[in-house]
C-alpha positions in Angstrom: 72.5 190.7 101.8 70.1 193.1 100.0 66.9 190.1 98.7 65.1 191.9 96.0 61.3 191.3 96.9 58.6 190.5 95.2 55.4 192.1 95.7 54.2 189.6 98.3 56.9 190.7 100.6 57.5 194.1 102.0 60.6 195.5 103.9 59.9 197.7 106.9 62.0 201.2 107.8 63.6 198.8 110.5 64.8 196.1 108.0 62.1 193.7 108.9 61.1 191.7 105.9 56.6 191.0 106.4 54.3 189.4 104.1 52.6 192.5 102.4 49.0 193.6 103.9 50.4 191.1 107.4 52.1 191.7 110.2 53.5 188.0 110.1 57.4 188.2 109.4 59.1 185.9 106.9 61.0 185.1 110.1 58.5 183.1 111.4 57.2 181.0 108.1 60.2 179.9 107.3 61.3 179.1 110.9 57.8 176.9 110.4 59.1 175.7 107.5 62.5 174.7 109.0 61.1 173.2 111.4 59.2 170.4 109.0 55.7 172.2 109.0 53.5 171.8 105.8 52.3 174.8 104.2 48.7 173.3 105.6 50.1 173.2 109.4 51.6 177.0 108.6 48.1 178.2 107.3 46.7 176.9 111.2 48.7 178.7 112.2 48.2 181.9 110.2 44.7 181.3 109.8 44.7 185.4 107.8 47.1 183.8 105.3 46.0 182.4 102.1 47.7 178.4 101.1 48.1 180.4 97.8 50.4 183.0 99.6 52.2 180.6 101.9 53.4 178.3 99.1 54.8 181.6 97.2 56.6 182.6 100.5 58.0 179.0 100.6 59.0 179.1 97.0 60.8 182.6 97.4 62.8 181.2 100.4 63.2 178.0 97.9 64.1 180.1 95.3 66.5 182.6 97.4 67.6 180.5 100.7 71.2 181.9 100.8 70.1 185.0 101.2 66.8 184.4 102.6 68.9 182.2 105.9 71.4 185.2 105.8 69.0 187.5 106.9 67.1 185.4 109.0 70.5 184.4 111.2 71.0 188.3 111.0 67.2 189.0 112.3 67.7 186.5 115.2 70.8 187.8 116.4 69.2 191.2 116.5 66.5 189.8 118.2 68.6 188.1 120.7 71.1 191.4 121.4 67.4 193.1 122.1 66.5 190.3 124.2 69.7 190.5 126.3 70.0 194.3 127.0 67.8 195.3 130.1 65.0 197.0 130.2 64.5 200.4 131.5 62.2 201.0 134.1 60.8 203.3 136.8 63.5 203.6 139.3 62.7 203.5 143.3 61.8 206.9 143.9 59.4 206.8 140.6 57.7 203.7 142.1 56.9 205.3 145.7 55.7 208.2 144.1 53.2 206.4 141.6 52.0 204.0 144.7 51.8 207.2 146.8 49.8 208.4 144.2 47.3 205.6 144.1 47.0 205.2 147.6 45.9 208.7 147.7 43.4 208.3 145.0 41.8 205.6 146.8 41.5 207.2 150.1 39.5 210.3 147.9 37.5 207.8 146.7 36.2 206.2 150.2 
């Protein structure tokens, strides 16, 4: 699943596939686009995008929708798996000592 991409499209070192000079994924247009929203609705969305670049984007996924669906099932189930695994934080002793911290920082301050 290797989508060769034109110049409106640019492939981050993670794999993420962004509409060049945007941080807005192909992801999330076509997800719009799945989800019966005109290229008009989309670009109220994206206000930063162009109609001009939109309707490309929708043609390339037109155009390339095996591969372009392959990699958005394949983004969403990393997305998910990321979603799912839990999130390290401060453990007890790290959470006493940063509100001992503040509570002493306060009492300087008064």
């Amino acid at each position: 699943m290797d989508l060769e991409l034109p110049d409106f499209l640019t492939r981050n070192r993670y794999g993420e596939i962004r509409l060049t000079g945007h941080r807005i994924g192909l992801l999330h247009l076509v997800d719009r686009y799945n989800q019966g929203c005109s290229p008009e609705a989309i670009l109220c969305a994206y206000p930063s995008l162009s109609l001009a670049l939109i309707h490309k984007v929708i043609a390339f996924y037109l155009d390339n929708q095996a591969g372009v669906d392959s990699y958005v099932t394949a983004s969403r189930t990393e997305i998910d798996r990321q979603a799912a695994k839990p999130s390290p934080g401060p453990n007890m002793i790290e959470l006493r000592r940063r509100l001992e911290q503040m509570q002493g920082a306060r009492t300087s301050e008064a």
